[in-house]
N, C-alpha and C positions, 0 to 999 in steps of 0.2 A: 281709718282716720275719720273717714264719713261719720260713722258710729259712734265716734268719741263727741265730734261736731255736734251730733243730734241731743246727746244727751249735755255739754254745756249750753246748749241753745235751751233746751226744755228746764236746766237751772235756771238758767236766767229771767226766764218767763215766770217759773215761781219766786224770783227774789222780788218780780215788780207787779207781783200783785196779782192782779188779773189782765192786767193789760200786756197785750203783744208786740214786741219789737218791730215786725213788721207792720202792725198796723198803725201804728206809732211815728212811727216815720214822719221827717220833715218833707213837704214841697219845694221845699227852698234847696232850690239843685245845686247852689254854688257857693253856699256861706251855709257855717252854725256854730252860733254860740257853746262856747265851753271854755273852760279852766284855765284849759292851754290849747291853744289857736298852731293848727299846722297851715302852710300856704301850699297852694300849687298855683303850678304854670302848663296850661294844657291849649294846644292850638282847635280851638272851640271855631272860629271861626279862616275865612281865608280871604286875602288880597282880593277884591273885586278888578280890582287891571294892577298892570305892572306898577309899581313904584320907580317913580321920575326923583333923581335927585333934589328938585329942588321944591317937593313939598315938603313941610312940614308933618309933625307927629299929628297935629290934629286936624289934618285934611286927608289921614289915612283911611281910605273906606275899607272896612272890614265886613263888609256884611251877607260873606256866601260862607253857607254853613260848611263845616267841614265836622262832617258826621264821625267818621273815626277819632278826631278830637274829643266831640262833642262825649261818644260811650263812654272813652279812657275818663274825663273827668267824673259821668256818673260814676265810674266805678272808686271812682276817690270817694265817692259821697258811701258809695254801701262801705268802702272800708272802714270809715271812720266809725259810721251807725253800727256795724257790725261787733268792731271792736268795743264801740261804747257797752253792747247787750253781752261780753262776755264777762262775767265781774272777775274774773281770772283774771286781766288782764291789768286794768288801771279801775278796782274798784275803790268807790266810791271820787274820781273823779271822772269830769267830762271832756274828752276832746272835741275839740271845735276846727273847723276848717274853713278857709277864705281860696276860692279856686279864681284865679281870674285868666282872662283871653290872652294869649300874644299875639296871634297872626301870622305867625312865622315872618316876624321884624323886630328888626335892632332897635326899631325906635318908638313898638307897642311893647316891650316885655320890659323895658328900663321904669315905667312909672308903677306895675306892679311890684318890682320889686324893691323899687326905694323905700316902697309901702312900707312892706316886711320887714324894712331895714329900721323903721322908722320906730323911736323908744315909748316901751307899753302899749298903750291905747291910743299914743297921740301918732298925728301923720306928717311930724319931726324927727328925721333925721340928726341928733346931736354932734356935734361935732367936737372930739376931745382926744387927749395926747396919748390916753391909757382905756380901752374899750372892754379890760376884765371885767368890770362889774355892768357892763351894759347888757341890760335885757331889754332883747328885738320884739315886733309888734307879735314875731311868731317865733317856736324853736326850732324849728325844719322845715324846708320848703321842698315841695315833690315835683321834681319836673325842672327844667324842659323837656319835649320829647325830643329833640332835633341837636346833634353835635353844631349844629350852625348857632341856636340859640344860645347852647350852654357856652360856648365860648363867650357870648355877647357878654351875661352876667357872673359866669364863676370865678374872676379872680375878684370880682368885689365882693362876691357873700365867703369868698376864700380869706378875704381880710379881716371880716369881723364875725373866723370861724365860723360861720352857721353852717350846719349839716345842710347840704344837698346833693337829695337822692334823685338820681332820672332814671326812668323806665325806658329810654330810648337813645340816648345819645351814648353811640358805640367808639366815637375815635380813640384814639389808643395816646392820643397825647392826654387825656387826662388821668392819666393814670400817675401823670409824674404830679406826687404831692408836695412837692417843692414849688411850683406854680398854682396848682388847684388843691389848696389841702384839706378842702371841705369838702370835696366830690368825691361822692359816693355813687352806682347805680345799682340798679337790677337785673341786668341785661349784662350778657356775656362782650367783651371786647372785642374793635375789631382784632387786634391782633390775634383771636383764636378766630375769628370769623377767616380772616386770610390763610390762616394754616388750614383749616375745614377746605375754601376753595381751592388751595395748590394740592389738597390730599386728593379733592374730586378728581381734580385734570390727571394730575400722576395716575390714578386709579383706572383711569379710560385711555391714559399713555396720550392724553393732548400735549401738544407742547408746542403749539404755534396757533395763540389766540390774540384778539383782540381785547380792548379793556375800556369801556367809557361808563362816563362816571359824570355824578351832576355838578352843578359849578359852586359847590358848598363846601362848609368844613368835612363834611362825612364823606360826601364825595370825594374831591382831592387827598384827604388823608389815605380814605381806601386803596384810592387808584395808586398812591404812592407807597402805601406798605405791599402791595401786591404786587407792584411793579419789581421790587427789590428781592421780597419773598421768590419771584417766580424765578426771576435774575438766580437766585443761588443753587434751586432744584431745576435748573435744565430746561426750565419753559421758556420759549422767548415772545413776549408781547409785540407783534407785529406793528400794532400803530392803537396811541393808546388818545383818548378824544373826550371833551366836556360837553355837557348841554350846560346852557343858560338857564340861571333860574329870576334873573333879573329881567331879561331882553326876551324879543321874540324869539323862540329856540328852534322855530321850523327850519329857516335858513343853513342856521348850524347841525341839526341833525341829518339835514340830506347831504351835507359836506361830507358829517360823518359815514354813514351808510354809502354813499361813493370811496371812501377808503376801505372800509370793510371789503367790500367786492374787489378792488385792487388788490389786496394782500393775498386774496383766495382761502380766509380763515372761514377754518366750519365752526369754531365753538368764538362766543361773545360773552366776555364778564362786564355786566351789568351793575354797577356800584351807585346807587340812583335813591333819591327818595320817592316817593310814590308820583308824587305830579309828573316830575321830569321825563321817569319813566314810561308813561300814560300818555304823553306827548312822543317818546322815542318810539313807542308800539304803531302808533297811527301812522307813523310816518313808515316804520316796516312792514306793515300791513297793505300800505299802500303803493311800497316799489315792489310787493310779492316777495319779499326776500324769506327763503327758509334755511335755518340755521339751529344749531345746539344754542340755549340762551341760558346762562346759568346766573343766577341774579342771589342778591345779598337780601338781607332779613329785611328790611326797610319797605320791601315793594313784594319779595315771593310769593306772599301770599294776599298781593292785592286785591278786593273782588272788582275794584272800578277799571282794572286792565282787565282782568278776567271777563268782561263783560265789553268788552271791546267787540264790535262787529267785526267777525272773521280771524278773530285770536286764533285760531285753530289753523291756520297758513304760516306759523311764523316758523315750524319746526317744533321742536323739543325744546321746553324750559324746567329747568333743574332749579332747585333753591335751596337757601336754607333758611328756616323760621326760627325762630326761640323754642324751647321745648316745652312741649304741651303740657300744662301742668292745671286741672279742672280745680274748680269752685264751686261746689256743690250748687251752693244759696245763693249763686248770682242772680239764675233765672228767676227762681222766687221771688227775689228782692227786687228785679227793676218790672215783676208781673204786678207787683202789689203798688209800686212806685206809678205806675202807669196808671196803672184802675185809679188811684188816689188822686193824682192833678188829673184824669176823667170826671171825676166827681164832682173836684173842686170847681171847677169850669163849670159845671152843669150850673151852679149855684150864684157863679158869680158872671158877669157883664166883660165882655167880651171887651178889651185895651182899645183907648184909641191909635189912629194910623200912628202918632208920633211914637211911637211905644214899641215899636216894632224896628225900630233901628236899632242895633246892638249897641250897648255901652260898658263901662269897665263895671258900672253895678250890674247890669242888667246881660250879659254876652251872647244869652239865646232867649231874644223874645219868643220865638216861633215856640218855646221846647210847652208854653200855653198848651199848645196844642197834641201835648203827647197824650197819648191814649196804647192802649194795648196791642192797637194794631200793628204799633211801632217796633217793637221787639227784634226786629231782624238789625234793628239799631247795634245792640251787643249781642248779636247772634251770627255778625261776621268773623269767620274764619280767624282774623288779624285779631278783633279785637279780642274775641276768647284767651285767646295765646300770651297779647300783653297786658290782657288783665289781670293777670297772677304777677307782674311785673312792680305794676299800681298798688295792688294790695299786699306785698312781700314790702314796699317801700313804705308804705303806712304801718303794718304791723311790726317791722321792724325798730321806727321809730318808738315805738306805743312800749315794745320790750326794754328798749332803751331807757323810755319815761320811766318802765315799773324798778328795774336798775335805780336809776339815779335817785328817787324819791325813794328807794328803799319799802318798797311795796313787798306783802307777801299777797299768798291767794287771795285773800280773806278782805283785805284792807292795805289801802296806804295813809299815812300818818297827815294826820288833817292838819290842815293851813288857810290862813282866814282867805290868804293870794300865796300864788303858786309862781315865785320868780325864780325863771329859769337863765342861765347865763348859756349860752351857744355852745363856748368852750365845752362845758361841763357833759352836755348832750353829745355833742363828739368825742369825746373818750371812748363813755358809755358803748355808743353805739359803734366804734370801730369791732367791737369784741362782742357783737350780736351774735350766736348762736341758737336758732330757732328751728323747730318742725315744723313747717307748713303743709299741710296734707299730706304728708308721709316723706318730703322732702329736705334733707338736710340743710340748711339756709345762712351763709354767714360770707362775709367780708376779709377778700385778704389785706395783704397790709397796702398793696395800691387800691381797695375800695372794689376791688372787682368781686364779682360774684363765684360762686361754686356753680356754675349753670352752664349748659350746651348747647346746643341745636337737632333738630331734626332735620333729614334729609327730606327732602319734598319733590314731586314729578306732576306735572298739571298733565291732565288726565282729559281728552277732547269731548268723549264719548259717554253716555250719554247729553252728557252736560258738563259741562268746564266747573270741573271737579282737583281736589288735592289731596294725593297718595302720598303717604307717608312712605319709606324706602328704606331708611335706615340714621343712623344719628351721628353726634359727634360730640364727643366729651372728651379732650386728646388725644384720640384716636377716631378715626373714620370707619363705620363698619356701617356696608352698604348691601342690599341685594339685590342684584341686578336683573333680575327675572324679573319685576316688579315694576321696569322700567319697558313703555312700548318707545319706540325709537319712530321719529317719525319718517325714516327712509327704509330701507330692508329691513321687515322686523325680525328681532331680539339680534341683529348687525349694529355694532355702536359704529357710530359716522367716525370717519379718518378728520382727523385737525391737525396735520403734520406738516412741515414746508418743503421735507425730506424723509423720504423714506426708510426706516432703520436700518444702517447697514449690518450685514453679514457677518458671521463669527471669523474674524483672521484680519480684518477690514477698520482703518482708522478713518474720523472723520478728516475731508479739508475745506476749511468753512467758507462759505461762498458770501462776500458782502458784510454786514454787520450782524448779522445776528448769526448765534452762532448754531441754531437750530437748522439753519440753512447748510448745508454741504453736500462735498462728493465722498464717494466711499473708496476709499485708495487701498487696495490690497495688499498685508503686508510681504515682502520677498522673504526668501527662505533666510536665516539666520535672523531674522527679525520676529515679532510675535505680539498681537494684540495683549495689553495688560489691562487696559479698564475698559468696557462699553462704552466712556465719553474720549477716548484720546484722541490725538489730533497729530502724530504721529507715532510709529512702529517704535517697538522698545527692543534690544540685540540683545541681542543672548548670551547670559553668564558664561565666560569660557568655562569646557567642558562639555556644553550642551548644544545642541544646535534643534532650528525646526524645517519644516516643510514652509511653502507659499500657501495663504489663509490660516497662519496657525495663532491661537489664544493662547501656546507654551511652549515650554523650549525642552527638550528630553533627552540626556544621556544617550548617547550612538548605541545601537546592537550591532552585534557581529553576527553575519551569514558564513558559512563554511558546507566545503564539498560533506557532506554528513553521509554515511555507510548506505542510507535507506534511500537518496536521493537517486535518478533515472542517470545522472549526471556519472556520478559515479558508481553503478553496476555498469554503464557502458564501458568505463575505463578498465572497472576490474575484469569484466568478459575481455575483451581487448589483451589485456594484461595477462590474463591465465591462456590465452591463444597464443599470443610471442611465447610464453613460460614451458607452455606442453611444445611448440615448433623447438627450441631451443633444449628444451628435455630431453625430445626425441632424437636429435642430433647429437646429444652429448649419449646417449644410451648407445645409438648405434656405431659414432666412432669407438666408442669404447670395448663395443665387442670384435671390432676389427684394428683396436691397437697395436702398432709394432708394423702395417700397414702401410704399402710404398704410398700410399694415398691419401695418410695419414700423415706417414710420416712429412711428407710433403708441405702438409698443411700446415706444421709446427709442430707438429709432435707434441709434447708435452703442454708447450705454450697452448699449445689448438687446444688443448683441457682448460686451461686457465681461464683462454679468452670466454669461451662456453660458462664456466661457472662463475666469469664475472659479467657476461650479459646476464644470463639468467638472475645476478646479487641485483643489476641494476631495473632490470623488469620486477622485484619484487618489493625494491626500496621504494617504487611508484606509489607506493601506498602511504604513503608518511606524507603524500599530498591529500591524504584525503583524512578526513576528523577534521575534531579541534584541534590549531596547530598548539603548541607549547615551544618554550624555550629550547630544551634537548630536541625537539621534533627541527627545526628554523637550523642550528647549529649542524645537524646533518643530512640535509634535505640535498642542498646544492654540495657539497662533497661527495657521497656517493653518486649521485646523479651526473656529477662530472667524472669521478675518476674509475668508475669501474668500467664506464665507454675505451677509456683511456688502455686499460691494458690488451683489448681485443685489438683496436686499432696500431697500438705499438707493434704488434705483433706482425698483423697485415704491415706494414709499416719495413718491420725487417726481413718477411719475404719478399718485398718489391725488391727493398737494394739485394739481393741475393739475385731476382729476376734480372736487372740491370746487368751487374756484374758477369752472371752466368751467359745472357745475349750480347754486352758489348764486350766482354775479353773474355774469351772463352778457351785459347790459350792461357793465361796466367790466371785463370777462378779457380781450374781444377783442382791445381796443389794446395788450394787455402779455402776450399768450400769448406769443407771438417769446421776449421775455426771459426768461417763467418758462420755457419749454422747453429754452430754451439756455443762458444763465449759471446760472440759476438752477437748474435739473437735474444740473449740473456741483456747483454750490457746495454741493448738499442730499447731493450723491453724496459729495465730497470730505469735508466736516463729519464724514458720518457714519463714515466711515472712518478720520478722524483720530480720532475720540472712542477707536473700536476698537482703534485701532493704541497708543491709547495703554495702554487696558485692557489690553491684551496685552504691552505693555511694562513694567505693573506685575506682573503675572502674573509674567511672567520673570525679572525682580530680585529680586522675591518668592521665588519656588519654587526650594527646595535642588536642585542637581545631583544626577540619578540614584547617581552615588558618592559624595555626600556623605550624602545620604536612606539608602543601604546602611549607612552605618559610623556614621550614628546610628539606625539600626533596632534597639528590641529584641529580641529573637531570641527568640521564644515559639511557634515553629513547627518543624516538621522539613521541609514543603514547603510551596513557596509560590507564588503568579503573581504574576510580575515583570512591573511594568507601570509605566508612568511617576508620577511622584506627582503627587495634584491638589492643592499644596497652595502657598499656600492657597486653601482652598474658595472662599473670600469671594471673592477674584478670577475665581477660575473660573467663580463662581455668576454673578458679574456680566456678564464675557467673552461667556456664552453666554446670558442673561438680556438683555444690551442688541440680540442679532437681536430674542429674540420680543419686545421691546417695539416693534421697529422692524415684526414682523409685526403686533403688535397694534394700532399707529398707524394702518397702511397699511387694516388691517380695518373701523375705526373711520369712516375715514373714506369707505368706500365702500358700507358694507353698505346703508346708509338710499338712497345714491345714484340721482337714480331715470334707466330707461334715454330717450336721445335715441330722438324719437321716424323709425323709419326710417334708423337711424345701429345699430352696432355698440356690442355692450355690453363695456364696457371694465372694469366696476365690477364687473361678476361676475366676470370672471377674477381679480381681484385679490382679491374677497370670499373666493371659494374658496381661492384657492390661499394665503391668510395665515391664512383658518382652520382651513387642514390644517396648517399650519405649526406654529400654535401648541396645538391639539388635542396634535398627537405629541410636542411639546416638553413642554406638562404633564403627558401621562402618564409621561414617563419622567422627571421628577423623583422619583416617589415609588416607582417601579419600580427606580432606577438605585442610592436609598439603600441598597435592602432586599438586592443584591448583592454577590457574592462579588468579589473583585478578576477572575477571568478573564472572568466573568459581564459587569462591570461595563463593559469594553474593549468585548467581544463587543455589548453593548446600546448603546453609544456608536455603534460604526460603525454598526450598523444602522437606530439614529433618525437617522443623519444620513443615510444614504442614503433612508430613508423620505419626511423633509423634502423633501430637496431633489426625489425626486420626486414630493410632492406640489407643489411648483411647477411643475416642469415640465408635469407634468400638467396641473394646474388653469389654471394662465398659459399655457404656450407651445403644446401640441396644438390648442387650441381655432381659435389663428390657424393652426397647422400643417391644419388640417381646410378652413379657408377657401381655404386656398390650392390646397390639392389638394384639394377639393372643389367649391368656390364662387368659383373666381377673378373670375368676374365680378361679386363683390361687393369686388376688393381696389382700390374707385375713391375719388378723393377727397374725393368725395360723402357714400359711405359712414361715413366717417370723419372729417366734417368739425368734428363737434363737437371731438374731440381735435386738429386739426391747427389749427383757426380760431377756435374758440371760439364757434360760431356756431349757436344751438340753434334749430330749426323754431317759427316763430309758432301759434299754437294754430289757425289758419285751414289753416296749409302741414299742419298735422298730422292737423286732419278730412278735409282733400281727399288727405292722404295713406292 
C-alpha cells in the first residue's frame, strides 16, 4: 500500500505542475478555505483551574496547552491537505476545514458548534419547521475526542442529521441510533473494549478486582458496563470508586486507594481519561502501592504517566490501545509543516504579548513558535495510534463526498457552489467501504467501526517503554512470555478472594460477593456438576459416587474370582476335608460288613460320607461369578447334604439311649430300630430339610431380580448370593445344629458299656464341635461385610464338617488301622445286640 501511496502522490505532483504538495502547504494550522468546509472539535487547549459553577463561558481560561489535542488537530490538517493532493479522490474540488478548541467544557464546545450549525457562510442558525433542504456552514464535523463532550453536542447535530465522526469517544450508549443518529466514530467501542478487559482477567483467572473510573460519561459508562460484564463471567468487583474531574481529586483518590488495600485486590481496572489518571498514579506512587494495573485505551499508552517520577513502583500495568495502523507521510508532512512556519517566522515580527492568549480564532498562539525541533509533538506513542483514527474520519467523509457528487477518478461534475444537505452526506457515508493502508474500513449499522485493539505491557527497563503482547478483534490472543511480572518473574500475581476449590468440592459463598467462599466437599451419593456450584447435585438412581466426586458411576460387582489368595485358601481347605473324607469313605469301604462299621450305620455311614464329601465340593458355587441357577442351589445343598450325616448320627444316639437306658426291652427291637427305624429317622429328617429349603427357594428373589431392586448406594460391591430371607436361612441352617444338639443331648450323660467300644463319645464330640462352630459364627457372620461373609460361610462349614470327621470317623479309622483286633463283635455288641455286660461279667471283666 506504501507503494501504491508513492505513486498517487508522484500523480499528483505531476497534475500541479511543478509545484509540491508538501511544499505548498498552508500555515494556517486550524482553517482552510475550500468548496466544502469539514468542522472539527479537538481539545487543543486545557482548563487552567477547576471550573466553579458560577462562572460564566467567557471567564473560562483555557490557555494550558494540551499537546495531545493540539497533534490530533494537526493531523486533521495533513488529512484534508493530503486528500486535497490525491485527484483520486474529490478531483477537481477543494476541501476546506475550520478546527476549533473545546477544553474539555460543556460551555467552550456549544459556540463552535452552533457555528457549524449555522446556514452557509452566515453565523445564523435558522430556525424552521422542516430542515431538509438546510445546508450547515459545514457537511461533517470530526470530533470530539472525549464521550463526556460528544454527549454535550450529539443529540443537537443528531437533529439536523449532520454526520459526526469522533476519533475518541468510546461509550457504548452511542451506539443507539435512536438517540444519536448522526454518530458515527473511528475507534472501536467500549462495549468490545469491556469484553477485551474480562477476556484479560479470565485469561490470568483474576476474579476479585477492583474498578475506578474518572467522574465522566467514559468513565462511568465504563465502570458500569464492566461492572455488569464482570457480574456475568464470574469476576466479582470488590469496591468499585470515581475520581473527580471537576473538584480536587487528591482527597478522593486516597479514600480510594484506602479501599483498594482493604479488599486485598492484586489486579485494578483503571477506566480514566488521561488527567484523572496522572493524578490517581501520583497519589499510588506516593502510598508505594504495587499492584497489576490494567487500564483502557484513553490513558495505556500515556507518555505524561509514563514519565511520572518513580512509575516503575506501581507493579505491572496492562492496557489496551487502538491498533496500530502507520501513515507513512505523516512524519514528512508535519517535518515540512514545521520547517515552513520556521521560516515564516524568520521573516516576519514576532505577535505582541496580547496575541498569545488563545481564542476560538486563534487556539494556539504559541504553535508561532513550531519549529522542527518539535516533532516529538506527533511522535507520541498515543498520538501515532490515533492518528489513523483522525485521518480514517476524514477520508471517510471525502469517499462519502466522491459518492454523493457522483465523482469518478478522473473528475466530479462541476458546480458553480457545492450545497450539500447533512441528510444526503449520511446515507452516503453509512455504506463507506474503504482501504486504508491495507486496512479494511467501514461502519456497521450502530456507526461502529471494524477495528481492535492491541494488548500492551509498560516495560521499566531500560526506559519506560510499550510492548506490544498480543491483540484483540473478538477474540483475545495473548502471549504471555512477553509479559515481566513485577513480583516472581514469568509468576502471574494471584487476584482471588478465595482460592479455587478442589475437584468433588462446591462453593458456599461467604458475604456478598459470590467470588468469596468456602469449599464444601461433596458426600458420597452427591457429585460436583459445574466448577461454579454452590451445592452437591445426587445422583441419578442407578448410579451412585465416592466423597470428592465430579460424577456419579453405575456400581461394579467384586466376587470370590478362581485366581484370587481368597479363594485357593478355601479350595486348599476344601480339597483337605475332601481327601480326609475320601480317605474315610475308601477305608470303611474295604472293611464293609464290619462290627465297626456296621456300628457306625452301615450303609447310612456310606451315605453320610458321600453326602459330606457332595457338600465339601458344592463349596465351590461360592466362588465365580454368582448367576441365578448358581443363588437357587448355593443354600440347598449347603444345608441339606449336612442334613443326612447328621440324621444319621442322630439315629445312632436314640439307639445309644435306648440300648443304655432299657436294656432289657431294646434287645427284642434293636433289629427294627436299626433298620426301619434308622431309615425313617434318616428320611424324616431330610424331608423336614428339603422342605426348608424349598421354602427358602420360593422365598428368595433371583440373583437378577435382587440386582434391579437394589438400591444403589455404593460404587463397589461383593456380589454374592442374597440370604434373604433370613428367617428361612436362619432356620435352613439352625434345623442341622438342633439336629447336632439333639444327638449331643442324648449321648453326653451316656455311660460307656463296660469292655465294649465307646460309641457316645464320638458322637458327644463330634455334635459338640458341630454346634460350638455353628454359634460362633452366628454372631461373627452378622458383624460381616458381604465378601467377609461368603469367605466365613465356607469356612465354618468346612470346619464342621471336619469337626465330624474328626471326632466320628478317625477314632474308628484309628481302630482299624491300629487295633483291628478289637473290630470283633464282641466288642461291639452293645450297638449291634443290645446286650450290656451284668455287673458280675463286668468285675470279672
Amino acid at each position: 500500500m506504501a507503494g501504491q501511496t508513492s505513486v498517487l502522490l508522484l500523480w499528483s505532483m505531476c497534475s500541479m505542475g511543478s509545484a509540491d504538495w508538501l511544499q505548498n502547504i498552508s500555515t494556517d494550522l486550524f482553517r482552510s478555505p475550500g468548496d466544502i468546509l469539514l468542522g472539527g472539535l479537538f481539545p487543543i487547549n486545557e482548563l487552567s483551574s477547576n471550573l466553579s459553577e458560577r462562572e460564566e463561558p467567557d471567564d473560562i481560561q483555557c490557555n494550558r496547552l494540551d499537546s495531545f489535542g493540539l497533534s490530533l488537530s494537526l493531523v486533521m490538517k495533513f488529512s484534508v491537505d493530503y486528500i486535497n493532493a490525491d485527484p483520486s479522490v474529490l478531483p477537481g474540488v477543494r476541501l476546506g476545514f475550520e478546527t476549533y478548541d473545546t477544553c474539555g467544557q460543556s460551555a467552550v464546545i456549544m459556540k463552535p458548534t452552533l457555528l457549524f450549525l449555522s446556514e452557509g457562510s452566515t453565523e445564523e442558525v435558522a430556525v424552521r419547521c422542516n430542515y431538509t433542504d438546510y445546508a450547515t456552514r459545514v457537511v461533517a464535523i470530526v470530533g470530539p475526542y472525549t464521550s463526556e463532550m460528544v454527549s454535550v453536542v450529539s443529540k443537537l447535530l443528531g437533529f439536523f442529521l449532520i454526520p459526526q465522526i469522533s476519533f475518541g469517544a468510546t461509550s457504548d450508549k452511542f451506539s443507539d441510533k435512536q438517540l444519536y443518529p448522526s454518530f458515527m466514530r473511528t475507534v472501536p467501542t467500549d462495549k468490545w473494549q469491556v469484553e477485551a478487559l474480562v477476556d484479560l482477567l479470565k485469561e490470568f483467572k483474576w476474579n476479585w478486582v477492583a474498578v475506578v473510573a474518572s467522574e465522566d460519561e467514559y468513565g462511568r459508562q465504563g465502570q458500569r458496563q464492566f461492572s455488569a460484564l464482570a457480574s456475568e463471567r464470574d469476576i466479582c468487583v470488590a469496591y468499585e470508586g470515581l475520581i473527580p474531574i471537576y473538584t480536587d481529586p487528591v482527597p478522593t483518590i486516597e479514600d480510594i486507594l484506602e479501599h483498594i488495600k482493604e479488599t486485598k485486590v492484586g489486579v485494578v481496572v483503571l477506566f480514566s481519561l488521561p488527567q484523572p489518571a496522572t493524578q490517581f498514579f501520583t497519589e499510588v506512587i506516593r502510598k508505594n502501592m504495587t499492584l497489576v494495573w490494567v487500564g483502557s485505551t484513553a490513558w495505556a499508552m500515556n507518555t505524561g504517566i509514563a514519565m511520572l517520577p518513580n512509575i516503575h513502583t506501581v507493579g505491572t500495568i496492562l492496557g489496551f490501545a487502538d491498533t496500530r495502523h502507520e501513515l507513512a507521510l505523516l512524519n514528512p508532512y508535519f517535518s515540512a509543516l514545521f520547517d515552513k512556519i520556521q521560516q515564516e517566522r524568520v521573516n516576519q515580527s514576532a505577535p505582541n504579548s496580547s496575541a498569545n492568549i488563545p481564542s476560538m480564532a486563534n487556539p494556539c498562539p504559541t504553535c508561532w513558535h513550531l519549529s522542527p525541533d518539535n516533532m516529538s509533538l506527533v511522535q507520541d506513542p498515543s498520538v501515532e495510534r490515533t492518528a489513523f483514527s483522525v485521518y480514517a474520519a476524514v477520508k471517510s467523509v471525502a469517499h462519502a463526498l466522491h459518492n454523493l457528487l457522483g465523482c469518478n477518478a478522473t473528475m466530479c461534475p462541476q458546480q458553480s457552489s457545492y450545497k450539500i444537505y447533512p441528510w444526503q452526506l449520511l446515507e452516503k457515508l453509512r455504506n463507506v467501504s474503504i482501504d486504508i493502508n491495507g486496512t479494511d474500513f467501514k461502519f456497521d449499522e450502530e456507526g461502529n467501526p471494524s477495528l481492535g485493539y492491541d494488548v500492551v505491557v509498560w516495560i521499566w527497563e531500560p526506559k519506560v517503554d510499550f510492548r506490544e503482547i498480543g491483540n484483540f478483534f473478538r477474540n483475545l490472543s495473548i502471549n504471555k512470555t512477553k509479559i515481566e511480572w513485577h513480583a516472581t518473574p514469568n509468576k502471574v500475581p494471584a487476584s482471588t478472594c478465595s482460592a479455587n476449590c478442589d475437584d468433588g468440592e462446591v462453593r458456599r459463598v461467604k458475604g456478598f460477593h459470590s467470588c468469596c467462599f468456602d469449599c464444601i466437599p461433596c458426600k458420597e451419593g452427591t457429585f460436583q456438576n459445574n466448577t461454579d456450584d454452590i451445592q452437591c447435585t445426587n445422583c441419578p438412581k442407578g448410579q451412585w459416587s465416592t466423597p470428592h466426586s465430579t460424577s456419579c458411576v453405575y456400581p461394579t460387582y467384586t466376587y470370590l474370582s478362581w485366581g484370587s489368595y481368597d479363594s485357593l485358601g478355601l479350595v486348599l481347605a476344601g480339597v483337605l476335608v475332601l481327601v480326609c473324607e475320601v480317605a474315610v469313605g475308601v477305608l470303611f469301604l474295604r472293611h464293609r460288613g464290619t462290627p465297626v462299621v456296621n456300628a457306625s450305620g452301615g450303609a447310612l455311614c456310606f451315605l453320610s460320607l458321600l453326602c459330606l464329601m457332595g457338600c465339601s465340593a458344592s463349596l465351590v458355587l461360592f466362588l465365580g461369578l454368582p448367576g441365578d441357577l448358581v443363588c437357587r442351589l448355593q443354600l440347598p445343598f449347603n444345608a441339606m447334604f449336612p442334613t443326612v450325616a447328621l440324621s444319621t448320627i442322630l439315629a445312632i444316639s436314640l439307639q445309644i439311649v435306648c440300648v443304655t437306658e432299657f436294656p432289657e426291652k431294646i434287645s427284642a427291637h434293636l433289629h427294627t430300630l436299626r433298620g426301619p427305624g434308622t431309615c425313617l429317622v434318616v428320611l424324616a429328617c431330610c424331608g423336614v430339610q428339603a422342605g426348608l429349603c424349598g421354602w427358602f427357594v420360593q422365598e428368595a428373589p433371583s440373583l437378577s431380580r435382587f440386582l434391579s431392586e437394589l438400591e444403589v448406594n455404593f460404587v463397589t460391591r461383593f456380589l454374592s448370593c442374597p440370604v434373604t430371607p433370613l428367617l428361612s436361612f436362619g432356620i435352613a441352617l439352625g434345623f442341622n445344629g438342633a439336629l447336632a444338639l439333639v444327638s449331643f443331648m442324648c449321648t453326653f450323660m451316656a455311660l460307656k458299656p463296660a469292655g465294649q467300644y465307646n460309641m457316645a463319645r464320638d458322637i458327644t464330640i463330634s455334635t459338640l464341635a458341630y454346634c460350638v462352630v455353628w454359634v460362633i459364627f452366628v454372631p461373627i457372620y452378622t458383624g460381616l461385610g458381604d465378601k467377609n461373609k461368603s469367605i466365613a460361610h465356607v469356612a465354618v462349614t468346612l470346619i464342621s464338617h471336619m469337626g465330624l470327621v474328626a471326632a466320628y470317623f478317625f477314632p474308628k479309622c484309628h481302630l482299624l488301622l491300629k487295633r483291628p483286633e478289637l473290630n470283633t463283635a464282641e466288642h461291639f455288641r452293645a450297638y449291634l445286640e443290645g446286650i450290656i455286660a451284668s455287673p458280675q461279667e463286668e468285675q470279672a471283666q
